[in-house]
DONUDREN-307980 format. One line per 3 residues: number of its first residue (from 1); their letters; for each residue x, y, z of C-alpha. Coordinates in nm, 3 decimals. Layout:
N
NUM	a	X Y Z | ...
***
This chain:
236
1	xxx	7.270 0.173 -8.817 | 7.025 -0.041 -8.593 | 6.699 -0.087 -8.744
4	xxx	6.588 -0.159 -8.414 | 6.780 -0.131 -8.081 | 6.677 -0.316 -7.770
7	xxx	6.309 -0.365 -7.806 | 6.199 -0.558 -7.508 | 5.810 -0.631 -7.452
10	xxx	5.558 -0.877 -7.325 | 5.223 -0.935 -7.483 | 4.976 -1.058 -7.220
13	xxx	4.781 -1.330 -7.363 | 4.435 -1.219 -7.453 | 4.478 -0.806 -7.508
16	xxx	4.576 -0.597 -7.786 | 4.858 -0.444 -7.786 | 4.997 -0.083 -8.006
19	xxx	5.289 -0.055 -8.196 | 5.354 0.297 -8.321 | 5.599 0.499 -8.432
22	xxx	5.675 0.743 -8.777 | 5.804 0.563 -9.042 | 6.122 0.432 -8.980
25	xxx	6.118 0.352 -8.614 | 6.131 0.011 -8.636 | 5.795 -0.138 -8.638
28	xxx	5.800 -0.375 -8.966 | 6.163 -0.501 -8.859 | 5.993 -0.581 -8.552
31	xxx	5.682 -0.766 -8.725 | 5.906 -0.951 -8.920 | 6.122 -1.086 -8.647
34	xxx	5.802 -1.164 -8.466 | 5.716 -1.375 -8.843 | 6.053 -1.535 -8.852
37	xxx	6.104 -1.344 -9.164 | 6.400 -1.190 -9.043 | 6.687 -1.326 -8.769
40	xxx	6.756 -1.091 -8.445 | 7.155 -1.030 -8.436 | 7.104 -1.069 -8.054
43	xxx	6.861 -1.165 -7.779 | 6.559 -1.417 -7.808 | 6.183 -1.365 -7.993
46	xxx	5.941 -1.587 -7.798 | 5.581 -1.674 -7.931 | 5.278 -1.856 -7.787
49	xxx	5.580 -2.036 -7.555 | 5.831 -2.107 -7.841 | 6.154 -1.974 -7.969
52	xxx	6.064 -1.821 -8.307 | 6.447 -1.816 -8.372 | 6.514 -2.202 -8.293
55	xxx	6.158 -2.361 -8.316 | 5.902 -2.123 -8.505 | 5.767 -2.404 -8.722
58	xxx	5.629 -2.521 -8.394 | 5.389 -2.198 -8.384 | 5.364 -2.065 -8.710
61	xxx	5.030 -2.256 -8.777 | 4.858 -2.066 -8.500 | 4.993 -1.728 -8.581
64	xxx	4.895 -1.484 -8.884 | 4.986 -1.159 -9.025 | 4.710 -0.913 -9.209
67	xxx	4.894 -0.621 -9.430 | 4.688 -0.432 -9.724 | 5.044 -0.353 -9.855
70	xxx	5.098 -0.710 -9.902 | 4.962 -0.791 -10.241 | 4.844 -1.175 -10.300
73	xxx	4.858 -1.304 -10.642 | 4.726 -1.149 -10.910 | 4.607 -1.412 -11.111
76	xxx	4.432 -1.605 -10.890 | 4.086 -1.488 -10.731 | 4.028 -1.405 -10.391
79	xxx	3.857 -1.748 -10.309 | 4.148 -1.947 -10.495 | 4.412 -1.733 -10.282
82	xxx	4.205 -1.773 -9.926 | 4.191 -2.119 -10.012 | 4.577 -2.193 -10.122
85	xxx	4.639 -1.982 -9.768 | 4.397 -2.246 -9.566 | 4.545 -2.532 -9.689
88	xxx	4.882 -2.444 -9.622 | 4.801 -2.347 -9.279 | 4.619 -2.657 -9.294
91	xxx	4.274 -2.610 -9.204 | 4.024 -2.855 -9.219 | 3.766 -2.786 -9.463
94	xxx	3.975 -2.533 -9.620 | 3.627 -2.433 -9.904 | 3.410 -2.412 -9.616
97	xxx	3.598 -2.202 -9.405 | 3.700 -1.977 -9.699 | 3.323 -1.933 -9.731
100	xxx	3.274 -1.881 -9.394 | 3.496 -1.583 -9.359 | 3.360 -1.482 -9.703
103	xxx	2.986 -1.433 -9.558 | 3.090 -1.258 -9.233 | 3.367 -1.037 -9.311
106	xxx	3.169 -0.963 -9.640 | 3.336 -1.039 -9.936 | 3.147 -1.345 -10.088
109	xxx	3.062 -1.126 -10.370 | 3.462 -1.121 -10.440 | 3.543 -1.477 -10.448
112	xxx	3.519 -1.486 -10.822 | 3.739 -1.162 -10.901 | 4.101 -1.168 -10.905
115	xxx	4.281 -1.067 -10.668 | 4.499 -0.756 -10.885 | 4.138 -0.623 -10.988
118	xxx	4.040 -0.562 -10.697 | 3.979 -0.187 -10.512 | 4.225 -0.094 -10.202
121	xxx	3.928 -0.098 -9.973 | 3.858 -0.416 -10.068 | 4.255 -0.541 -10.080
124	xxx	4.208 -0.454 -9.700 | 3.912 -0.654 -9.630 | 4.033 -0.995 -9.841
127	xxx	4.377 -0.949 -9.619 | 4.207 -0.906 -9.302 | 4.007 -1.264 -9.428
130	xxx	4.359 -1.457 -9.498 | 4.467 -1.324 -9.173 | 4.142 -1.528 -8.982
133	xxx	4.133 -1.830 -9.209 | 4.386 -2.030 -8.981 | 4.183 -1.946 -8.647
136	xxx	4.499 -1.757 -8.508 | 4.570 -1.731 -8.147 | 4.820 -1.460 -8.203
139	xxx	4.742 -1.185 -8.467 | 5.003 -0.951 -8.641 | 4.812 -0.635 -8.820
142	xxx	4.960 -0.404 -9.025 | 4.671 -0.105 -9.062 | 4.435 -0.277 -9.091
145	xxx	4.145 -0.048 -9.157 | 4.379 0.101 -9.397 | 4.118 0.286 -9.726
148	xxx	3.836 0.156 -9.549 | 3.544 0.391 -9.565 | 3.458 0.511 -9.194
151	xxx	3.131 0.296 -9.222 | 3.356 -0.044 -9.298 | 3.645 0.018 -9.098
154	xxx	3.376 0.117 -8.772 | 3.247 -0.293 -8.841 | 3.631 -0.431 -8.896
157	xxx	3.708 -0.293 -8.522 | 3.409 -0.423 -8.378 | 3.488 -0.746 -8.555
160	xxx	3.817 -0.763 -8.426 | 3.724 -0.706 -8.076 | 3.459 -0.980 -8.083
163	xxx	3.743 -1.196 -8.223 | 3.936 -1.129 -7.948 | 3.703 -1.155 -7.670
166	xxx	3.522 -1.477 -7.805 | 3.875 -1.690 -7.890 | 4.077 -1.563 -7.627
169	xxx	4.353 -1.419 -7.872 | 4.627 -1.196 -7.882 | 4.673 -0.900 -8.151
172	xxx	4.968 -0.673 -8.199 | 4.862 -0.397 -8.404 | 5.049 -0.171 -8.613
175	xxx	4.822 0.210 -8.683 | 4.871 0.548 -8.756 | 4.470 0.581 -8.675
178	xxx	4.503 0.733 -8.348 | 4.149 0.681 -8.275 | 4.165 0.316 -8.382
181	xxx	4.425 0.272 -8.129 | 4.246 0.439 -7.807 | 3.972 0.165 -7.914
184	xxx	4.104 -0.144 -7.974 | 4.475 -0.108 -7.748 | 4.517 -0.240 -7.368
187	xxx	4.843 -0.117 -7.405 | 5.064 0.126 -7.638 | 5.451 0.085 -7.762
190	xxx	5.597 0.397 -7.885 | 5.896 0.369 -8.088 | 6.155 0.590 -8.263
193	xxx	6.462 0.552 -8.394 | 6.428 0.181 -8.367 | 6.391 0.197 -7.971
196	xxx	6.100 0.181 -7.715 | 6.041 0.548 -7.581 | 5.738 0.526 -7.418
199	xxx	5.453 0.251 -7.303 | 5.162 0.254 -7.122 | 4.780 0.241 -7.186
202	xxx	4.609 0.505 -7.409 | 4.496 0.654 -7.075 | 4.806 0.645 -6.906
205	xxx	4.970 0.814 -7.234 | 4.677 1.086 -7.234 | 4.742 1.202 -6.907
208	xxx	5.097 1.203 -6.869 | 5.169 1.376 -7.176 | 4.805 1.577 -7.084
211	xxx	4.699 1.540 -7.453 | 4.336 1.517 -7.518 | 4.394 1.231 -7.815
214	xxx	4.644 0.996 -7.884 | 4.717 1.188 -8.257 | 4.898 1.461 -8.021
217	xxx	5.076 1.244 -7.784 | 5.200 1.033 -8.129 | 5.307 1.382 -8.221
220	xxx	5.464 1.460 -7.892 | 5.675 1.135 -7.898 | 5.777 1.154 -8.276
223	xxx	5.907 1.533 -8.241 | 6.069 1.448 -7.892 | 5.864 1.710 -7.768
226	xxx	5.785 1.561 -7.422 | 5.962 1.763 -7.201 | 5.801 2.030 -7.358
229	xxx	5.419 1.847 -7.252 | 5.499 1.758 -6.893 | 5.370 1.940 -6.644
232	xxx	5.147 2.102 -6.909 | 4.735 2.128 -6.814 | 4.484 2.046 -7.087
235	xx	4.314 2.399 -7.177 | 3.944 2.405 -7.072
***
């Protein structure tokens, strides 16, 4: 069984791009290709201009990947582990731009904790800082408002847009927060069963499956229920 089958895509530089799908369709396989963590069996995985496949070490440094699911170490604190993660990206002035991120995304009041005492909320938040500390110009996220309260996760958007719009970078973002995604996404890929089904912009998806929200064209997609939506007018 193909974990994923033919997934062909372009990220334009700049924009933020969706990739959804139910469990199982692919989208972590895809992450990790895009992370050289795992090898395609066939065709190519380009990045920022390089083959990730053949020359990722090339890009690596400006890429980075934000996952609340991905635990750091316990033992060290937050500011040890943002630093350790700086360095080896090799930042300049790894302390001062640990504190940097630790005043605006923050969590300066966490730098002294460990890392395994720490809340999933805030798990979320410290990830989200790792996944800035190297200035990225290409940004994997993995829900990345994931246990955020409404409140927190409302700033973390805004924060990423501004990040985006101010650096010039590129995000592919993994959500099952519909609403996040009609926000923050130029452009949607829906995937399931390890292929590309549909694309288009939350707009685009809204009125061809005529859906009011993007929670009941995920539905739609994920049930194969489309020929079912077509043609279909949104009730008054």
């Amino acid at each position: 069984m193909r974990a994923v089958d033919d997934v062909t895509f372009a990220v334009p530089p700049g924009s933020t791009v969706g990739l959804l799908g139910g469990n199982g369709a692919g989208k972590t396989t895809t992450i990790s290709m895009l992370l050289g963590l795992l090898l395609p069996t066939s065709g190519d995985v380009r990045a920022l201009g390089h083959d990730l496949v053949r020359d990722r070490y090339a890009v690596l440094h400006r890429m980075n990947f934000s996952s609340p699911y991905v635990e750091l170490p316990h033992r060290l604190t937050v500011g040890q582990n943002l630093v350790v993660y700086a360095e080896l990206y090799g930042v300049t002035d790894a302390k001062g731009r640990v504190a940097e991120l630790g005043d605006r995304l923050h969590i300066a009041d966490l730098m002294d904790r460990p890392a395994g005492k720490l809340s999933a909320g805030q798990k979320t938040r410290v990830a989200l800082a790792k996944a800035l500390v190297n200035h990225p110009d290409l940004l994997l996220l993995d829900e990345p408002t994931a246990s955020l309260d409404p409140d927190t996760g409302d700033w973390v958007r805004r924060y990423l847009e501004e990040y985006r719009d101010d650096t010039g970078a590129t995000i592919l973002l993994a959500s099952h927060n519909m609403a996040e995604v009609e926000r923050l996404c130029d452009d949607v890929l829906m995937l399931r069963a390890g292929r590309i089904v549909d694309q288009g912009s939350p707009a685009d998806l809204l009125a061809r499956y005529g859906r009011r929200t993007m929670e009941d064209v995920f539905l739609d997609i994920a049930r194969d229920r489309k020929s079912e939506t077509l043609g279909d007018e949104v009730p008054a």
